[in-house]
N, C-alpha and C positions, 0 to 999 in steps of 0.2 A: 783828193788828197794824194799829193806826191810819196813817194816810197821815204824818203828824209825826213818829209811832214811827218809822217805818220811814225817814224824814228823818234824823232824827238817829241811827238807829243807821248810819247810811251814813257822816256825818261820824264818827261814833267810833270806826268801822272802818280810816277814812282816819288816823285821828289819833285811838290809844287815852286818849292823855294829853292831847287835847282838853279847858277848864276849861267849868266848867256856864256859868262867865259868856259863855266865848266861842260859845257853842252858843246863847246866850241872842239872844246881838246878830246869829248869822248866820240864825236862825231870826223874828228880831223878835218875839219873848215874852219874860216874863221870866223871873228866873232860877231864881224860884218853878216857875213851870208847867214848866219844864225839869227841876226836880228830880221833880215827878210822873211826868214821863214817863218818867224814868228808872227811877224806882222801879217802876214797872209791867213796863217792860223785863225788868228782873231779875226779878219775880215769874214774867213768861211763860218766863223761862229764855235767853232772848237774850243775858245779860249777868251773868256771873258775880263777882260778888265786886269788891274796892275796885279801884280803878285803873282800871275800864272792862275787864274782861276779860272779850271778847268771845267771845261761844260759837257755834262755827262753824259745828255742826251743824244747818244749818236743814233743818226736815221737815215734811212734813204727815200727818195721819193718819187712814184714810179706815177705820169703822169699818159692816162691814155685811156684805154676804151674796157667799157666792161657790158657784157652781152649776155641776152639769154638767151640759147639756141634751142630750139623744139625741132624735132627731126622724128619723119615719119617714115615706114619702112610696111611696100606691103608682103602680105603672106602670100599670096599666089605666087605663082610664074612670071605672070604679067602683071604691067603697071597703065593701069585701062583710064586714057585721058578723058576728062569731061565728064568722070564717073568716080561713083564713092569705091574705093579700096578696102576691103578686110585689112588691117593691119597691127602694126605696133608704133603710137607715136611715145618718145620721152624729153622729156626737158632735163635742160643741166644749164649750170652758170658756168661760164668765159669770156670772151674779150682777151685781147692778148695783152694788153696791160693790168687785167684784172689776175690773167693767169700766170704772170711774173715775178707779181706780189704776191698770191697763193703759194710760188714755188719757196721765194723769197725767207718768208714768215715760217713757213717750214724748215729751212735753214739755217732760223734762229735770228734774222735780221729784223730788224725795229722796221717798220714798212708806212708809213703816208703814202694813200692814195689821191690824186685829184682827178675827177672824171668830171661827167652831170650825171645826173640821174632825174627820171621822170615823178611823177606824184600820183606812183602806181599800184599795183600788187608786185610786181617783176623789182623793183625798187627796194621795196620792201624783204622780198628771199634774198637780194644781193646785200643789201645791209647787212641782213641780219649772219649771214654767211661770214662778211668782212668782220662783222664783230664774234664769231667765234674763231677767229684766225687769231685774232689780233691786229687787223688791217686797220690804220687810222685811217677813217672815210669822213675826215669832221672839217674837213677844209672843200668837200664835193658838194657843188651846190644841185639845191634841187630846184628841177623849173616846172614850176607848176603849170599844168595842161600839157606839159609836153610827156612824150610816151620813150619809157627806157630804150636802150639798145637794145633788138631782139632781131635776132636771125633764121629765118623760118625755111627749113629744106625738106624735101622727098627723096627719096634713094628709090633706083629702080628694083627688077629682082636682082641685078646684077651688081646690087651695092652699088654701082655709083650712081652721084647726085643726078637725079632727071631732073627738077627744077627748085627753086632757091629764091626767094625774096628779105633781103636786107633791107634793115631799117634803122637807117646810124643819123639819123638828120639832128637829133638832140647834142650831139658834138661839135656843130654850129654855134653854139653856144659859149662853149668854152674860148671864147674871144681873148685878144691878146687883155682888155681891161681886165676882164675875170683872173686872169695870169697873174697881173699885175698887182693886185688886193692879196696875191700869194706870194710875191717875190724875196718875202723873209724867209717862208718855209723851203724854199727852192736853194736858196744860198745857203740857209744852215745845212742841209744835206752833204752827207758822205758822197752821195752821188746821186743824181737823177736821172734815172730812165726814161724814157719816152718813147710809146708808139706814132706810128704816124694816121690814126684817126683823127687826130688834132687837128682842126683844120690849119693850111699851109702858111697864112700869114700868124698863126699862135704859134706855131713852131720856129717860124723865123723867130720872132719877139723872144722866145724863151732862149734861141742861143743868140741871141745879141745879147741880152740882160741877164743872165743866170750864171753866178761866179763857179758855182760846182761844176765837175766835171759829169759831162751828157752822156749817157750809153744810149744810142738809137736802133730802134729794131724797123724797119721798112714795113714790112706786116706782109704786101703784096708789091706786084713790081710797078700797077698802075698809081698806090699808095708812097710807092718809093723815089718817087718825083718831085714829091715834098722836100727831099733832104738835100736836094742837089744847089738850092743857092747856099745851104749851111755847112757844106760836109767839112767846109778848113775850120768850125768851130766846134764841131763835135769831138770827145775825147775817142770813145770804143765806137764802130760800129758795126752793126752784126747780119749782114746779107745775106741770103742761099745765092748759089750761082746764078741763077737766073738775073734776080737783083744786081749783085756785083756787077756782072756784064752790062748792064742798062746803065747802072750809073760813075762806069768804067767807060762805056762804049767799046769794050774791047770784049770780043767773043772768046770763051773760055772753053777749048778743044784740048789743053794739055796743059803739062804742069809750067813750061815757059810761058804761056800767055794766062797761067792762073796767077802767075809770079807778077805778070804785066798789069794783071786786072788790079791788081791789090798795090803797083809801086803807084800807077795814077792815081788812084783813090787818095793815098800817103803825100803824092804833092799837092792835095789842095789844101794842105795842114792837120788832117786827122792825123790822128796820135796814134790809132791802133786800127785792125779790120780783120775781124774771125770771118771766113764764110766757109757757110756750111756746104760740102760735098752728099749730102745723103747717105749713100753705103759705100759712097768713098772718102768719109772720114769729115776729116776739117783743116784747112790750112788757116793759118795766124801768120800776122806780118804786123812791123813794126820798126820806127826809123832805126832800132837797136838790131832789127834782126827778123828773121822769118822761121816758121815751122811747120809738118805736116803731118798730122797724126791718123792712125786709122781708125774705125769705130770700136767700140771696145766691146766684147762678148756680153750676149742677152739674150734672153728667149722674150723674140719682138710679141707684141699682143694689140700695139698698137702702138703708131708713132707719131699721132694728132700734136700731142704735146711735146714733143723734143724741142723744138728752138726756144719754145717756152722757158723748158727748165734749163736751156744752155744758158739764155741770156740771164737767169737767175744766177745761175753758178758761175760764168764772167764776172759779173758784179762783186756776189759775194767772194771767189777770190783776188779782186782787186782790192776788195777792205781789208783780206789777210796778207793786203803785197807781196804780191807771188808775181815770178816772171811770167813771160810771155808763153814759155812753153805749156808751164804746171797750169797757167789759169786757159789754158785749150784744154787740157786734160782734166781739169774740173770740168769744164763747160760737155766734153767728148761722156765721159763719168756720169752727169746729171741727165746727159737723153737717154744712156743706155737703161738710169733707174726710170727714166716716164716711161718708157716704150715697155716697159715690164707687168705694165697696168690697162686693164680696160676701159681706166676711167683718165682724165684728159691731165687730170694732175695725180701723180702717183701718191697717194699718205702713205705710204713708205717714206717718201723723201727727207732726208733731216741732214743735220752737217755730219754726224756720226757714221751715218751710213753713204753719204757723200765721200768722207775720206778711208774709209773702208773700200769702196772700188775704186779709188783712185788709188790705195796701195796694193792692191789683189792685180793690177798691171804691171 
């Protein structure tokens, strides 16, 4: 929804039986452009039928992967291959489309998920998780015999991962037809997110046919090759440098060629491009304009989940039409509250305390 769209669906809100003329003259357009807007309104599903009947149900719909990852960590020194470890293994639920809508729903936004899910146990604690959220999981089909997303790693003594087996084959499934059986839910949307575990011909299908505006997240740089026949149809997208540079093709050594990485991205018709710097911040660019902010104070504890909770807090302030700079500074705001936490999605999170450190800047 455009910043105008979202203008005027506010006054019609106020006053259903508001005339196109008076919308014209509080808006200073005329009463022409008033009428497109409106008509567009309705086509996103904002606006039902003659008289301005408003439709209340605003959502977003964030379509991608959701995972169980077990990770084992041993207590020794050493990490002795081909042999059992003394340890500590734990489970937790993510997927980075699962943990966008976590961030989401915490920030008080109506959330529709569409993944798969297996006809499991793993299935079963990710449901049951999305429904104490409030995550609508009712349009996620399940495929029977097939096994949830799960991500199985080791950490040596040295914390990092000694070895790692993924297991995302059930998102195979999620075919552009399955897409298709959804394309009401995807249109009516304030906005739809999307991971790129989607396999790459359902991502295409979704920005050829999906009237909402897309925010995309790459996930990985091998994963981020998916977006490269779509990127002039996606509205936001949200790379780290690495990313950027791959699907720029322009190597990112300073703030000139980070300016470069982000104008090419912009002529293949995206609309907007955050990428993330790590501890050096985030630059946002846009046909209007560009920005660069730096990270904002936190006592880090873990920073698993920051692009998570940016690309939640981009979203959410695009619903509140915020310019280009404030919605970097929500997104810059919402890693600094993940990284505050040992766990991958901060329950701190909430809009309350979102625009609290976004005014404490």
């Amino acid at each position: 929804m455009t910043k105008r769209e979202r203008q005027l669906l506010n006054w019609i809100e106020e006053n259903p039986m508001i005339s196109q003329q008076e919308l014209a003259e509080r808006a200073g357009i005329t009463r022409s452009s008033v009428a497109v807007h409106i008509s567009n309104l309705m086509k996103k599903g904002c606006i039902a039928g003659r008289g301005y009947i408003v439709q209340n149900t605003s959502y977003v719909t964030v379509a991608g992967g959701v995972n169980v990852d077990i990770g084992g960590w041993p207590v020794g020194d050493n990490l002795v291959a081909r042999d059992s470890n003394p340890g500590v293994v734990k489970t937790s639920l993510g997927g980075v489309g699962r943990n966008i809508a976590h961030n989401m729903s915490l920030l008080g936004l109506d959330v529709r998920l569409v993944t798969a899910f297996g006809d499991d146990v793993s299935a079963q604690k990710l449901a049951a998780s999305c429904g104490e959220l409030g995550i609508d999981i009712s349009q996620s089909p399940i495929i029977h015999g097939g096994r949830t997303s799960t991500y199985l790693f080791i950490n040596g003594s040295d914390g990092d991962m000694a070895v790692a087996v993924s297991d995302m084959e059930i998102y195979n499934h999620l075919t552009p037809q399955v897409l298709a059986q959804r394309l009401n839910l995807f249109n009516g949307s304030q906005a739809v997110v999307l991971d790129t575990n989607l396999p790459a011909e359902s991502i295409v299908w979704l920005a050829e046919n999906c009237t909402a505006p897309i925010f995309a997240d790459p996930v990985s740089t091998v994963k981020a090759e998916k977006l490269r026949p779509i990127l002039g149809k996606l509205h936001t997208l949200k790379p780290n440098r690495l990313e950027a540079e791959l699907l720029a093709g322009v190597p990112i050594t300073g703030e000139a060629s980070l300016r470069e990485a982000a104008d090419v991205l912009l002529e293949t018709g995206l609309r907007r491009v955050f990428i993330s710097l790590g501890a050096g911040g985030a630059y946002a660019a846009s046909r209007e304009g560009s920005c660069r902010l730096p990270v904002m104070p936190a006592e880090a504890v873990n920073t698993t989940g920051c692009g998570d909770a940016f690309m939640a807090a981009i979203t959410w302030a695009y619903l509140q039409g915020t310019g280009l700079e404030d919605t970097l500074r929500a997104g810059l705001a919402a890693s600094a509250i993940a990284m505050e936490s040992a766990e991958t999605i901060n329950p701190v999170m909430s809009e309350a305390n979102l625009c609290d450190r976004i005014a404490a800047v």
